[in-house]
C-alpha positions as CSV (number, residue, x, y, z in Angstrom):
1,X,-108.0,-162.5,-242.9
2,X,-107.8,-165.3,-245.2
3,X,-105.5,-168.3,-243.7
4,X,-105.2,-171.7,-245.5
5,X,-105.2,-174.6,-242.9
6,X,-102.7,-177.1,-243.7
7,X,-104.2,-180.0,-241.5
8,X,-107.3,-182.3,-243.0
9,X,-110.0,-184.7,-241.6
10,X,-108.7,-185.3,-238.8
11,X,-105.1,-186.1,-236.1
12,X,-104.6,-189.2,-237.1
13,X,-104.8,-188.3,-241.5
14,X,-102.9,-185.1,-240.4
15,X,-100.0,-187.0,-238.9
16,X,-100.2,-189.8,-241.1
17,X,-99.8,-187.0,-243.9
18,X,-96.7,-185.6,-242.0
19,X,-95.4,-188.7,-241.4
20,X,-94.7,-189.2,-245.2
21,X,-93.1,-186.2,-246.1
22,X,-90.6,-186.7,-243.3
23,X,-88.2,-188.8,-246.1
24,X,-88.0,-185.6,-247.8
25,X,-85.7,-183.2,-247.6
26,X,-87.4,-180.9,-245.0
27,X,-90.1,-182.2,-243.3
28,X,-93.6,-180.6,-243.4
29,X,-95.1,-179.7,-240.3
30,X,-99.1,-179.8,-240.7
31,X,-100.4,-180.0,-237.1
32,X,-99.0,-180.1,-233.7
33,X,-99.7,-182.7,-231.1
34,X,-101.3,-180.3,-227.9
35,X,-98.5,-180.1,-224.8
36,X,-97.2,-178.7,-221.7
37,X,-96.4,-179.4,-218.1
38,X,-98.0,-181.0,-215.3
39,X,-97.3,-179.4,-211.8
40,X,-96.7,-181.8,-208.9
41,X,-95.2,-181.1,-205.3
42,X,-94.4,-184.2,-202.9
43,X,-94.2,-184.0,-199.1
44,X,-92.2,-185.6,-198.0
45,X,-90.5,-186.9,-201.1
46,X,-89.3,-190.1,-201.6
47,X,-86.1,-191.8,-202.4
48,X,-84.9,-195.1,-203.2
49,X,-82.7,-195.7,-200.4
50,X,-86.0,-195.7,-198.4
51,X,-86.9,-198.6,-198.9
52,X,-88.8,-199.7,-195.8
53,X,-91.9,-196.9,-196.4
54,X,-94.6,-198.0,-198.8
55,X,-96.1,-195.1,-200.1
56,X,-99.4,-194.1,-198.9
57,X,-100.5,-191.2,-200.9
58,X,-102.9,-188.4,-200.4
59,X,-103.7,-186.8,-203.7
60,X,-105.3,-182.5,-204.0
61,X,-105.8,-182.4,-207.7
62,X,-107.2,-179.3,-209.6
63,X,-106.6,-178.3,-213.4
64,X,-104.6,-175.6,-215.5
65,X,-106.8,-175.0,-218.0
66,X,-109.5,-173.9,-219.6
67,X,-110.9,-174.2,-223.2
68,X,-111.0,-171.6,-225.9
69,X,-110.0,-171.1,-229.5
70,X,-109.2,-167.3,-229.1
71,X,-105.8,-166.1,-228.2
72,X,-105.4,-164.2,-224.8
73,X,-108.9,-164.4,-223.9
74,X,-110.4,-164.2,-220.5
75,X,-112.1,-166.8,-218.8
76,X,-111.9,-169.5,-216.5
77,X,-112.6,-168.1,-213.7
78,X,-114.9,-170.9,-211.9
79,X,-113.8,-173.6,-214.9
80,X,-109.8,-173.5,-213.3
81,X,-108.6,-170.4,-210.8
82,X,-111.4,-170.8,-208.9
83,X,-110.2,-174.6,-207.9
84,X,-106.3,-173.4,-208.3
85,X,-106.1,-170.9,-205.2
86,X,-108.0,-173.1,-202.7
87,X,-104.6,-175.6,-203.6
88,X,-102.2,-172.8,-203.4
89,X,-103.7,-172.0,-200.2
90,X,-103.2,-175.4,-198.3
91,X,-99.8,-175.5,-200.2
92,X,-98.6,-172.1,-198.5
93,X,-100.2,-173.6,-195.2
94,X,-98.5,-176.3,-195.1
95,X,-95.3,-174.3,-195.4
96,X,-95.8,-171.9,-193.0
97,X,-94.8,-175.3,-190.8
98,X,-93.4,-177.5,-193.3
99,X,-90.9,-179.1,-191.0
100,X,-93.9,-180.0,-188.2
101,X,-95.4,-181.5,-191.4
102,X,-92.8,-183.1,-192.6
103,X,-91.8,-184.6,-189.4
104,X,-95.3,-185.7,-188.3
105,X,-95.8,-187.3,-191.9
106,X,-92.6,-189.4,-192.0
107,X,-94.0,-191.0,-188.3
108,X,-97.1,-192.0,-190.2
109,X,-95.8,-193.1,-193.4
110,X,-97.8,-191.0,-195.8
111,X,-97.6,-188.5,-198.2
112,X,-99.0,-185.6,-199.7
113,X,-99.0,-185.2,-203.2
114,X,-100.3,-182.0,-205.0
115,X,-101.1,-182.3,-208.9
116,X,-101.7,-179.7,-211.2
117,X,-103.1,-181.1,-214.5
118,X,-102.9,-179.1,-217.5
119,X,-104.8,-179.5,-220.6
120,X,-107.8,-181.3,-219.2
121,X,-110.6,-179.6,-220.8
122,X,-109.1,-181.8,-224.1
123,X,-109.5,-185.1,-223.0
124,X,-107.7,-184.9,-219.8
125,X,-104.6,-184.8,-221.0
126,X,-102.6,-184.2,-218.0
127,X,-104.3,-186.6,-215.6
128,X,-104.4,-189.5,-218.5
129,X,-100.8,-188.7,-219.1
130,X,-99.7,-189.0,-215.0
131,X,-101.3,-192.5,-214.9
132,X,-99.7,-193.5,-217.9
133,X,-96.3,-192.5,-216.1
134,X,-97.7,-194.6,-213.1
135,X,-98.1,-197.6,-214.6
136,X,-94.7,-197.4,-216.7
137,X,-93.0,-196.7,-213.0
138,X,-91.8,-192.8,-214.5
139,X,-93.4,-190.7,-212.1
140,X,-92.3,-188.4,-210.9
141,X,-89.5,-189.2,-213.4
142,X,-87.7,-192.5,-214.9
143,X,-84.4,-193.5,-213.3
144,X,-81.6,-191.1,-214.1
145,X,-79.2,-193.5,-212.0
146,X,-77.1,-190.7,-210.8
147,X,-74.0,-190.9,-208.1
148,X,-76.6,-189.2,-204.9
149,X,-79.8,-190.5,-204.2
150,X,-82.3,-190.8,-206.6
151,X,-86.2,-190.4,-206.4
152,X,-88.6,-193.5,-205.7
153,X,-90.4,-194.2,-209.3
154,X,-94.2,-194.6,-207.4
155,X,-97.3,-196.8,-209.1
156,X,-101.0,-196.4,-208.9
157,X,-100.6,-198.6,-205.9
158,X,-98.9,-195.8,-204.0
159,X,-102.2,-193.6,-204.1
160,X,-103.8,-193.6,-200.8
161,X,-106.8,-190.9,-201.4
162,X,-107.3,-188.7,-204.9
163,X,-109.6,-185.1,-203.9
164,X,-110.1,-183.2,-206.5
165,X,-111.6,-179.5,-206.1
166,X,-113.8,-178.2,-209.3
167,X,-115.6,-175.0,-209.3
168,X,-115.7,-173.3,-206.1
169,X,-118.3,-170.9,-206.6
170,X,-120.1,-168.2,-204.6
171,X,-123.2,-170.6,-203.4
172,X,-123.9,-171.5,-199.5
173,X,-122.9,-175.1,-199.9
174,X,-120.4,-177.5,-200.9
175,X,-120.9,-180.8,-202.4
176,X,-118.8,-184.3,-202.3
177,X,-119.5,-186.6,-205.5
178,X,-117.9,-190.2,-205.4
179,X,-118.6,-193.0,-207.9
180,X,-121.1,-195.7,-207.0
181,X,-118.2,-198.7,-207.2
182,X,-115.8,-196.9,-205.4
183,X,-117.8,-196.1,-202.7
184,X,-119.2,-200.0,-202.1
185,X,-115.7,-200.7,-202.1
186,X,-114.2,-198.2,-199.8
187,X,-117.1,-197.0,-197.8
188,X,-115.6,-196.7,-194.5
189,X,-112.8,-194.7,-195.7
190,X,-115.0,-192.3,-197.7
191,X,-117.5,-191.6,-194.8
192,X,-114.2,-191.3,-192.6
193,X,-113.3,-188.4,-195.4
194,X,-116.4,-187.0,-195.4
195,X,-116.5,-186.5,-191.7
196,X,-113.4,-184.8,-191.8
197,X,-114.6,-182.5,-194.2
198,X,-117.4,-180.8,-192.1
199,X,-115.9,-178.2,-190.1
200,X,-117.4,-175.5,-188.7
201,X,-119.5,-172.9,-190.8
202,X,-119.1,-175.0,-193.7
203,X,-122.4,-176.9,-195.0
204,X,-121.1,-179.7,-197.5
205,X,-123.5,-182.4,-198.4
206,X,-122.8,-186.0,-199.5
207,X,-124.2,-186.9,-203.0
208,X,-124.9,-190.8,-201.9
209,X,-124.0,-192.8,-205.4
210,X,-126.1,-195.2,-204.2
211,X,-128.9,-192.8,-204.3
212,X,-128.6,-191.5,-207.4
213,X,-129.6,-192.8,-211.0
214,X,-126.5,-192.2,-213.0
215,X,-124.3,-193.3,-209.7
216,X,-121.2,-192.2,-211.0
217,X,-118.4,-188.9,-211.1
218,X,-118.9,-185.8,-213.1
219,X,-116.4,-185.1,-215.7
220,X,-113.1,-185.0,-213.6
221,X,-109.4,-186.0,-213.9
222,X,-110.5,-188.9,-211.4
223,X,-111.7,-190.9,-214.3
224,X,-107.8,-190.7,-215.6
225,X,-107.7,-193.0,-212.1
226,X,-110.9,-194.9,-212.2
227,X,-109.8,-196.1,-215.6
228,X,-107.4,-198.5,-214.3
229,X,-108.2,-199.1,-210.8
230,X,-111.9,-198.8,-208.7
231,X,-110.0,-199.7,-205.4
232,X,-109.0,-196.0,-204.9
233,X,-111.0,-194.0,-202.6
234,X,-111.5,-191.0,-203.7
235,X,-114.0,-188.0,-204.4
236,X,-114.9,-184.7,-206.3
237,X,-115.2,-181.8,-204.1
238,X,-117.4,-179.2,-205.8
239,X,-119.8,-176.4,-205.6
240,X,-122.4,-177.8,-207.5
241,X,-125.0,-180.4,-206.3
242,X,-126.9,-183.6,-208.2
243,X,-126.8,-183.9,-211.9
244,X,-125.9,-180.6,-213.4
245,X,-123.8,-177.2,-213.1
246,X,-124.7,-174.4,-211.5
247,X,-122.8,-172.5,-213.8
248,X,-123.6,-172.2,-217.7
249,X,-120.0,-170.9,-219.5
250,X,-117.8,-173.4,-218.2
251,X,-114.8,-173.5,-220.6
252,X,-115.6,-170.3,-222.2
253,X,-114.7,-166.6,-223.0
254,X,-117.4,-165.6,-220.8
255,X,-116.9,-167.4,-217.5
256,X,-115.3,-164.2,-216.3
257,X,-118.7,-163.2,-213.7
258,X,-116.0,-163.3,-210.8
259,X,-113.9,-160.4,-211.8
260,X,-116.7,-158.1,-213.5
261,X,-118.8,-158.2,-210.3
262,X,-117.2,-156.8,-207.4
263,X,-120.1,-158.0,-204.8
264,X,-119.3,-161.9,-206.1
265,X,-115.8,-161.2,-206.2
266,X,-116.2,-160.3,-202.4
267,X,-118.3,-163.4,-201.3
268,X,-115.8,-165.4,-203.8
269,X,-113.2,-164.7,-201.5
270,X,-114.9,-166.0,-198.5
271,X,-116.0,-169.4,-200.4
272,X,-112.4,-170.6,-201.6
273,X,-110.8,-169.2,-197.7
274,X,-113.9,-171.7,-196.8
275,X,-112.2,-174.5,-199.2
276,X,-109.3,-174.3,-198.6
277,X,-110.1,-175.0,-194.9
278,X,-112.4,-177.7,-195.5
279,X,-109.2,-179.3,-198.3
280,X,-106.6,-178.9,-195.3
281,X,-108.7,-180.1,-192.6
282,X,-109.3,-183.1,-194.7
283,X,-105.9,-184.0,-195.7
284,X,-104.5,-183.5,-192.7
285,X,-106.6,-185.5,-190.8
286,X,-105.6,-188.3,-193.3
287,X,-102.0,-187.9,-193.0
288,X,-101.6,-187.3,-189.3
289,X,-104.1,-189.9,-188.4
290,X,-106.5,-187.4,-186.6
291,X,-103.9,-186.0,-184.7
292,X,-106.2,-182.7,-183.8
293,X,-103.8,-181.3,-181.7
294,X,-101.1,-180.9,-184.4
295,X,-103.8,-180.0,-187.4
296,X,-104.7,-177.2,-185.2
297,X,-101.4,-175.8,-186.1
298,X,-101.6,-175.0,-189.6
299,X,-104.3,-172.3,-190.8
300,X,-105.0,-170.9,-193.8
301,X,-104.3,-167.0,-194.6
302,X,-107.0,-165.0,-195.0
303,X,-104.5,-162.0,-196.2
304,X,-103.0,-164.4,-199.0
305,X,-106.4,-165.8,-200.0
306,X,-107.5,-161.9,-200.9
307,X,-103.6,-161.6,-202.6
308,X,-104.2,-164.3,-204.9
309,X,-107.8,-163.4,-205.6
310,X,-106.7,-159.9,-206.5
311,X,-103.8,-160.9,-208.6
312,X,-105.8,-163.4,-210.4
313,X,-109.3,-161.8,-210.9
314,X,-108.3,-158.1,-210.9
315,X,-105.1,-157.6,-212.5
316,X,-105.9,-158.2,-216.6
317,X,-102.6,-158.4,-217.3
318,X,-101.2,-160.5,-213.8
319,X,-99.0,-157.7,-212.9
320,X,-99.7,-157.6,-209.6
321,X,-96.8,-157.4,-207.3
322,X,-96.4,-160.5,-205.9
323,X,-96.8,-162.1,-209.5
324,X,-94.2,-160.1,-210.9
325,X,-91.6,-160.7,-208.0
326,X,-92.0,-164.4,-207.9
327,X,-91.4,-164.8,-211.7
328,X,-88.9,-161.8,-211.6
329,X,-90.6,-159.7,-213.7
330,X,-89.9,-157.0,-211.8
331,X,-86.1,-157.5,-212.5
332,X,-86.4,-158.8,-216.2
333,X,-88.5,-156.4,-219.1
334,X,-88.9,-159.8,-221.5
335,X,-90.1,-161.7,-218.3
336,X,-92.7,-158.7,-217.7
337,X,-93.4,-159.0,-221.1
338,X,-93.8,-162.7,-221.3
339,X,-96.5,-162.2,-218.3
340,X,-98.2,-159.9,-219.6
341,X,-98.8,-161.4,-223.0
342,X,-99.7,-165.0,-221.6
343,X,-101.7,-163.2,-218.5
344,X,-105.4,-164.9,-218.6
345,X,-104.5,-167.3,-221.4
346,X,-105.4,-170.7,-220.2
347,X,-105.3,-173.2,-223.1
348,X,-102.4,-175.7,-223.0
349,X,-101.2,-174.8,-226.3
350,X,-98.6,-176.8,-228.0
351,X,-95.5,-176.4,-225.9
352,X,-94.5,-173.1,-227.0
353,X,-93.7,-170.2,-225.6
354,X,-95.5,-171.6,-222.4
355,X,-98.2,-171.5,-220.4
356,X,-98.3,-168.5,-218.5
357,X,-100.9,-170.1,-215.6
358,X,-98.4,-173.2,-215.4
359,X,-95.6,-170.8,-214.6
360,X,-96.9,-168.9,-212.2
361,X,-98.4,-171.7,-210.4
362,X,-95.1,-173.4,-210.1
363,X,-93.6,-169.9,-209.0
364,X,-96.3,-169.4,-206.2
365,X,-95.3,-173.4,-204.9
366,X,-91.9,-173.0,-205.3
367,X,-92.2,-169.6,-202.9
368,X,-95.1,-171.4,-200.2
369,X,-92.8,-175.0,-200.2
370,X,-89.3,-174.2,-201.2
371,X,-86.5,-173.9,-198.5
372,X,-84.1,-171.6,-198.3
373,X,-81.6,-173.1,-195.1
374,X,-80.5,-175.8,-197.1
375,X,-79.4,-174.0,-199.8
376,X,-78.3,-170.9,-197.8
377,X,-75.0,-171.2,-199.2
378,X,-75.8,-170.7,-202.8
379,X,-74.8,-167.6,-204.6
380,X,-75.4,-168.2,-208.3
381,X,-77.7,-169.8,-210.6
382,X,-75.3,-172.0,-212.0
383,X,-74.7,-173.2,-208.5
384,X,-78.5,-174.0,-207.5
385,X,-78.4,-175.9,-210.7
386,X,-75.8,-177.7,-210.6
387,X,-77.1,-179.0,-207.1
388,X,-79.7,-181.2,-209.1
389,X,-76.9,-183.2,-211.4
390,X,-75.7,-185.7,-208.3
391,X,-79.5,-186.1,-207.0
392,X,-83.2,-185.7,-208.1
393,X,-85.6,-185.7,-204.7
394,X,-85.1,-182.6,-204.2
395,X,-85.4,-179.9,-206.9
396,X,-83.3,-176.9,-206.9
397,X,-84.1,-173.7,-208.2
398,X,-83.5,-170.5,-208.8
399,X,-86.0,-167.9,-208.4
400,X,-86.8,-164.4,-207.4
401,X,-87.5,-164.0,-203.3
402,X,-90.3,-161.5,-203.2
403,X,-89.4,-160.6,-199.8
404,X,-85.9,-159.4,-201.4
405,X,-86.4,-159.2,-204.9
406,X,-83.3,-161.0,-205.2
407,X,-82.7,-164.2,-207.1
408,X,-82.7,-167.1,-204.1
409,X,-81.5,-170.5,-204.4
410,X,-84.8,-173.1,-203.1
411,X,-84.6,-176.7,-202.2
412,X,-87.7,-178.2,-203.2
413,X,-90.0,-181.4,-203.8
414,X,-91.7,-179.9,-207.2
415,X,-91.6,-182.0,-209.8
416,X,-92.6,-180.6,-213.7
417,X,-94.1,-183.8,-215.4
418,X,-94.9,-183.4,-219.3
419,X,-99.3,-182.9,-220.2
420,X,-98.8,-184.8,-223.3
421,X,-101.5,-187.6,-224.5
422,X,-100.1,-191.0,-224.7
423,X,-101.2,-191.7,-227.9
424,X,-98.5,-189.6,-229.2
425,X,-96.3,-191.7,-228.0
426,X,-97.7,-195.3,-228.0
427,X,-96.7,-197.3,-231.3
428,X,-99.1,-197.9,-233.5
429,X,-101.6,-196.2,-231.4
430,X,-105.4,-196.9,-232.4
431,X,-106.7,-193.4,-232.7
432,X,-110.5,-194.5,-232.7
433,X,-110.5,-196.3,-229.5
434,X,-111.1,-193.2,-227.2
435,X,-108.3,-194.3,-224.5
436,X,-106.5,-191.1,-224.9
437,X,-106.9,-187.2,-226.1
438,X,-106.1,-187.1,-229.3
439,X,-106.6,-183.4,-230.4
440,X,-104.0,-181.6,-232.4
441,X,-104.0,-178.0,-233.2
442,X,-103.4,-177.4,-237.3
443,X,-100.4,-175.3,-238.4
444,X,-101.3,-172.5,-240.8
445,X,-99.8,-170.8,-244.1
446,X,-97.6,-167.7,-243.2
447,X,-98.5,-166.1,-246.5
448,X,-101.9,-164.4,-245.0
449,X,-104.0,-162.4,-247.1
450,X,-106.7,-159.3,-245.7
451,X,-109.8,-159.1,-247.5
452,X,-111.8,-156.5,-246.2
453,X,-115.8,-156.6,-246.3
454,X,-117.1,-153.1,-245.7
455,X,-121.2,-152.8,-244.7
456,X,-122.9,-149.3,-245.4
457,X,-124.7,-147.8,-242.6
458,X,-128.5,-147.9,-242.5
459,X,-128.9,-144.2,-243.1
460,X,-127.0,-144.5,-246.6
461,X,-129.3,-147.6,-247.5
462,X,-132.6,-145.1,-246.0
463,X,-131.3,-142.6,-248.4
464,X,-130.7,-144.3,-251.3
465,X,-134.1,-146.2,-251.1
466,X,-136.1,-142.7,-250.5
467,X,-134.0,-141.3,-253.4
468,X,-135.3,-144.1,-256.0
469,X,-139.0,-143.5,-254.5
470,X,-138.6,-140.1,-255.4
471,X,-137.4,-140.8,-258.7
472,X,-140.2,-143.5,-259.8
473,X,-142.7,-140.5,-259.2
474,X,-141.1,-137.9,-260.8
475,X,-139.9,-140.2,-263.9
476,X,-144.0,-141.9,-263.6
477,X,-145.5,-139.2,-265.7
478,X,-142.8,-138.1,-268.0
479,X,-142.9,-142.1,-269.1
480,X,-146.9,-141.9,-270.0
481,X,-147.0,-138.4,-271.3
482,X,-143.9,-138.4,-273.8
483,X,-144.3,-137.9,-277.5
484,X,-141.9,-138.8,-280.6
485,X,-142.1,-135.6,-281.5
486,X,-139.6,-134.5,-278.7
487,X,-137.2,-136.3,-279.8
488,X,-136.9,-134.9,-283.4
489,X,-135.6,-132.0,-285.1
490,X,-138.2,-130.5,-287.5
491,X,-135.3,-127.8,-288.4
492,X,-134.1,-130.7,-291.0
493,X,-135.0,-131.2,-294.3
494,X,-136.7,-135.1,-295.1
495,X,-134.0,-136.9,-296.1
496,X,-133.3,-137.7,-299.8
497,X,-134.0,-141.8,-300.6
498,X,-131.4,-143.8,-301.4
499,X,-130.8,-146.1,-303.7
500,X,-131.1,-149.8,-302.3
């Protein structure tokens, strides 16, 4: 297939380039900036009536993506899902008693904030992209001013704790990495975190900065953080130990080990039910202020941890049937479709049609945290939406029940935040200083043409080179043993001279 590329050099000659041509009549597109959406879900959420509570924020951070240049192609599976299900875990936890938590957590004053970043295996796009928001006082969304109450705009002040889960894997252990300034700075609270974090049958060790010759973070969205404050306690929370990965195809078409071996896909199950416990006990004990009687309350399900696992790891195509009830897919043939085509695809693309892991993800919170009583009432899509026109803490939508397979009507605190780099958006943006992503993904020619290279098989190429042996000896001794003679007819009489 022969495709010409219309982008050149590099993003910022590309945009330059269709920058000019948008004078003209119709602009021409060369390359597309790389976007989607970020995932958060706030509990409890925050408006701006309440102004007495000063946000204290407990961040669970994992990513959406993975890397790779081939369409609908597997992978991922320790790179992003294995970090995603330990989250949707705690998440559908938490809702099993979601008004215990809500109503121990607005006695403390603290919140928990989950955050889904997409397009981090770019240049962290999503994390770079939420601080950004943070420190322009837009997150979880600027101030629409409407009639009802409207949502508290929250700073990088607000954070409390950012835990980040990477590549849960099948190994005995768990690790906890923290950067060497942070920890100086916040010891106390980060050896109060780690304590929290040993719970029975789990072995997670403590990789001491201060130990350590590099003394800082692996790759992680925390940098996004780090970047513009070290007063933030905070850590990674990992399966791999001191200065390297036990894994070799991170971001790659082949980190697919979990789902083509059933015996790690069994023990892979046990390690993220193990997480997921280790995440909850640790958050909890942060936001209930080591209440243990009241964190004893909220467990993690075993049942849903092999759900998820299965639907993620098993089903090539993510039709598995909770997948297609929450998204409806059971009720709606382009929805199936839609799935199906974006199943296992975890690139952020460019905003279009979607990112199929970013939808179900939402879908799978919406289902664990939304709350049906409140919007009880509600017969209609139109309806549920138009709940969200007055007010914007809570989120209403509508989405399939997969206890009823019937479209239901959910109050919620999930928030959809764009994964777009800043730099796309700052003026005059310096595109060599590193500060932000700044990939784009080229636009090609739709006039494609197929050139087709065909390779013999070996046997034809045997053939053909015994053949000419063959014919070098037969042809050997007819070349030394000819005579002119042959060649003439003696039947003729000698030709007559001519006259010059």
């Amino acid at each position: 297939m022969v495709l010409f590329m219309f982008a050149a050099g590099s993003s910022k000659l590309c945009i330059e380039r269709q920058e000019k041509s948008s004078g003209l009549r119709e602009q021409v597109m060369l390359c597309d900036h790389l976007e989607d959406r970020n995932v958060f879900a706030m509990l409890p959420p925050l408006g701006q009536k309440q102004k007495d509570i000063k946000p204290n924020i407990f961040v669970l951070a994992a990513r959406l993506d993975s890397f790779s240049s081939i369409y609908n192609s597997h992978g991922g599976d320790f790179s992003t899902i294995s970090s995603i299900i330990p989250l949707l875990l705690v998440a559908n936890s938490i809702g099993q008693n979601l008004q215990l938590f809500l109503t121990k957590t607005q006695k403390t004053s603290r919140q928990l904030l989950f955050g889904f970043f997409h397009g981090e295996s770019l240049g962290y796009i999503g994390s770079s992209r939420w601080i950004f928001e943070m420190k322009n006082k837009q997150f979880p969304h600027p101030n629409n001013k409407l009639p009802g109450d409207n949502i508290k705009q929250l700073g990088i002040e607000s954070i409390g704790v950012f835990m980040e889960l990477q590549q849960i894997g099948t190994n005995q252990q768990f690790f906890i990495h923290t950067d060497k300034e942070v920890y100086l700075e916040n010891k106390t609270m980060v050896d109060t975190l780690i304590k929290s974090s040993k719970i029975s049958g789990a072995e997670v060790n403590f990789i001491n900065p201060e130990t350590i010759s590099y003394g800082s973070l692996p790759p992680s969205s925390y940098h996004s953080l780090l970047k513009e404050s070290k007063n933030i306690p905070g850590f990674v929370f990992s399966s791999f130990g001191e200065g390297k990965y036990n894994f070799s195809y991170l971001n790659s078409i082949f980190d697919i080990e979990i789902r083509n071996n059933t015996q790690l896909f069994n023990q892979f199950i046990n390690r993220i039910t193990l997480a997921a416990k280790i995440t909850l006990n640790t958050a909890l004990n942060y936001l209930f202020l080591n209440d243990t009687k009241i964190i004893k309350q909220f467990k993690i399900d075993e049942n849903y941890a092999k759900t998820l696992a299965e639907c993620f790891f098993l089903k090539s195509s993510w039709d598995c049937p909770l997948f297609l009830r929450v998204s409806n897919a059971t009720n709606d043939p382009d929805m199936k479709y839609w799935l199906r085509t974006t199943a296992n695809d975890l690139s952020i693309g460019t905003g279009y049609p979607g990112s199929g892991i970013r939808r179900i993800v939402h879908s799978l919170l919406v289902n664990s945290l939304g709350q049906k009583g409140p919007a009880m009432n509600i017969a209609s899509e139109q309806q549920c939406m138009d709940q969200n026109k007055k007010q914007d803490v809570y989120t209403y939508i509508w989405q399939n029940d997969p206890q009823t397979n019937n479209g239901t009507c959910y109050r919620t605190s999930i928030y959809m935040g764009i994964a777009k780099s800043p730099a796309f958006d700052i003026e005059n943006y310096n595109f060599s200083s590193g500060q932000y992503s700044t990939w784009v993904e080229s636009r090609w020619d739709s006039h494609a043409r197929l050139e087709l290279f065909l390779t013999a098989d070996y046997r034809l190429e045997l053939y053909a080179f015994l053949i000419a042996i063959l014919m070098i000896f037969l042809s050997a001794p007819l070349n030394y043993g000819l005579k002119e003679q042959w060649f003439l007819d003696n039947s003729l009489p000698p030709a007559s001279p001519q006259q010059l």
